[in-house]
C-alpha positions in Angstrom: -13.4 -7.7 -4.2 -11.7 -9.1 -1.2 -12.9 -12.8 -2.4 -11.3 -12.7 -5.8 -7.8 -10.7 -4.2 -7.4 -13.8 -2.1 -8.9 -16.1 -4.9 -5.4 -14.7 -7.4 -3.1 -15.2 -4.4 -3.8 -18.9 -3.6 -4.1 -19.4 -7.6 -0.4 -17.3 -7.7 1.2 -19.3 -5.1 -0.2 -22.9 -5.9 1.0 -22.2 -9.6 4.5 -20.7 -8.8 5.0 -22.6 -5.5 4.2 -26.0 -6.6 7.7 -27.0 -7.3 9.7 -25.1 -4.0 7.1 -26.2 -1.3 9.7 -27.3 0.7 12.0 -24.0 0.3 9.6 -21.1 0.8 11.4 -17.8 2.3 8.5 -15.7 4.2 9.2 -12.1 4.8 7.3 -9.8 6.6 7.9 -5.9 6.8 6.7 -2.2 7.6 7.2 1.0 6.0 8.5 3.4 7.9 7.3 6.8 6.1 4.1 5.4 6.0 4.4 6.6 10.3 5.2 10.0 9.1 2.0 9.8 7.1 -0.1 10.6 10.0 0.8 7.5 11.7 -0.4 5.1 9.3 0.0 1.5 10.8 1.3 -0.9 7.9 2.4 -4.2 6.9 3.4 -6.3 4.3 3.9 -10.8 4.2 5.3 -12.1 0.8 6.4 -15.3 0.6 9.0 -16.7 -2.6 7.7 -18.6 -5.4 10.7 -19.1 -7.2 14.3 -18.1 -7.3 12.9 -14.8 -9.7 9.5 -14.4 -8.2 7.3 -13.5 -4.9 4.3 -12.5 -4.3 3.0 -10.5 -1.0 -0.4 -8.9 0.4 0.0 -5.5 2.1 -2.5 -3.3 4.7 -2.2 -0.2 6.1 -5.1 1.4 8.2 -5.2 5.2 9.8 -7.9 5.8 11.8 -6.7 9.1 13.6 -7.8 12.4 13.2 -5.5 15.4 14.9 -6.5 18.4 16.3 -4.8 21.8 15.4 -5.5 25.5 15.4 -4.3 26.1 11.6 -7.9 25.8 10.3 -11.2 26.8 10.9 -12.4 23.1 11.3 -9.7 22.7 14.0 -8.6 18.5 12.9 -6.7 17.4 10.4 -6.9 13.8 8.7 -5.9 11.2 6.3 -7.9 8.2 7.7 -7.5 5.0 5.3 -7.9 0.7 5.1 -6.0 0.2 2.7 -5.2 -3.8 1.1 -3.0 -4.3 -2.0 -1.9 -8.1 -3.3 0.9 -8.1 -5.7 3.8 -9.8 -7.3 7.7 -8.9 -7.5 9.9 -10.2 -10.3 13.5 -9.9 -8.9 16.3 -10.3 -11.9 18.9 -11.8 -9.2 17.5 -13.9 -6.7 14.3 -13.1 -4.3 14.5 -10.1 -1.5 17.8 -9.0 -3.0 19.0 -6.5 -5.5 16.9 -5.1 -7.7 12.8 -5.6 -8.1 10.1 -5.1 -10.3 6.5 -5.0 -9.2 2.9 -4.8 -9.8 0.0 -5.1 -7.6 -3.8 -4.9 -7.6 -5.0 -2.1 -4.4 -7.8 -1.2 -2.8 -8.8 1.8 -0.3 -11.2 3.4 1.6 -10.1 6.8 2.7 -11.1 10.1 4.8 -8.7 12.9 3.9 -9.3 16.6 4.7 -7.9 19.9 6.5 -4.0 19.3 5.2 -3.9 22.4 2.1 -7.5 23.5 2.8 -10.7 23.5 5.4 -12.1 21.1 1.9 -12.1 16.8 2.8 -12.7 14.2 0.7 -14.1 10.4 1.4 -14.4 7.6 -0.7 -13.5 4.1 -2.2 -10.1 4.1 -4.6 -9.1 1.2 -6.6 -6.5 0.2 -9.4 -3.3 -0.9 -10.4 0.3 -0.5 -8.8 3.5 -0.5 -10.3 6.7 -0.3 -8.3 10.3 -0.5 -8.8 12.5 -0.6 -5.3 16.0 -1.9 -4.4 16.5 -4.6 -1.1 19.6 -4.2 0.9 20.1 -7.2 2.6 21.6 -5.8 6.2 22.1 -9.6 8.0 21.1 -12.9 7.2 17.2 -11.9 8.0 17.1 -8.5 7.9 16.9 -5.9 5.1 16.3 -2.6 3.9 14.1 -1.6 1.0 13.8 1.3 -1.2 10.9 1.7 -2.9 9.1 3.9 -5.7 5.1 3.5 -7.0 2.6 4.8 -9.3 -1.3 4.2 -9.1 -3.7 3.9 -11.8 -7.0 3.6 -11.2 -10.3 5.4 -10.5 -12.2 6.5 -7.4 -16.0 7.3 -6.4 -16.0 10.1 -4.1 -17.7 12.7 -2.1 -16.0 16.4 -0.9 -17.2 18.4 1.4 -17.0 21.8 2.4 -15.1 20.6 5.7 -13.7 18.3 7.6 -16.3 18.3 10.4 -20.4 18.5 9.2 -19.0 19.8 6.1 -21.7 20.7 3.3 -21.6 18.2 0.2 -19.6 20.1 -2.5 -19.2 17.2 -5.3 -19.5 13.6 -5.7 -19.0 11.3 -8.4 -16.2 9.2 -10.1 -13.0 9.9 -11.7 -10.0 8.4 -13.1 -6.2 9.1 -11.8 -2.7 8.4 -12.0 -0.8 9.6 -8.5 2.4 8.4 -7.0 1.6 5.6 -4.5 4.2 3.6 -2.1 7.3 6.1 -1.3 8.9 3.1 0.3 11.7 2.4 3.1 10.7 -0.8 4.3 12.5 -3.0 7.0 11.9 -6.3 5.9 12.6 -9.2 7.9 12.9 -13.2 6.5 12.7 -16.6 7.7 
């Protein structure tokens, strides 16, 4: 998987970048509710392929698991890895106004103990479509707002907790959830 993801971005940028070699804009940015999501560490580098076009590759990772008293387990988590390479048609010019996006994603994730003593591992993967809005603050700085949905599927395994918990079901599914609730700080150069 990771070998044809960075097989499309070299085949994306060497196709769309041929003609602007000279003026690429890299940008390089962080969600910041992705923190409130249990302090998942993030980032994104995109880079311009044309006036209209850029294309990015994004990781976030969570490894923590939190202790509380609310459940009988007594942690809480929503550990992922997490990469995502995708492409952003902006109707202006790049890394202002308005974008349109879509992105190929996949993630390995640990989540359990949030709404119930039930957690739930396993390997997602799918499609990402986004719409935002960049807010160009200075020169090199800007703010994004960001919406996603991701379609895919997923082959799982719950258990009964989030610690030793008993295997309750395993298997694979399809599913259509909201993905990338976005306020980035971007920065370019």
């Amino acid at each position: 998987m990771r070998h044809t993801v960075a097989k499309m971005i070299i085949t994306i940028l060497l196709i769309g970048g041929a003609e602007q070699a000279m003026g690429q804009k890299w940008s390089i940015s962080t969600n910041l509710l992705d923190y409130a999501d249990f302090l998942t560490l993030n980032a994104e580098a995109g880079v311009s392929v044309h006036q209209h076009w850029s294309v990015s590759l994004k990781g976030r990772y969570n490894p923590f698991t939190f202790s509380t008293k609310w459940n009988e387990s007594g942690r809480i988590q929503n550990r992922n890895a997490t990469i995502a390479a995708g492409a952003r048609y902006w109707p202006f010019f790049v890394y202002s106004g308005w974008y349109y996006g879509g992105r190929l994603q996949w993630s390995r994730y640990n989540s359990g103990g949030i709404f119930s003593e039930a957690s739930q591992e396993g390997d997602a993967f799918g499609l990402g479509l986004n719409i935002g809005y960049s807010l160009m603050l200075t020169k090199h700085l800007n703010i994004e707002f960001g919406l996603g949905l991701w379609l895919g599927g997923t082959l799982y395994r719950r258990y009964a907790s989030t610690s030793c918990g008993k295997l309750t079901d395993s298997g694979a599914k399809a599913f259509i959830a909201p993905n990338d609730i976005q306020i980035n700080l971007l920065y370019n150069f």
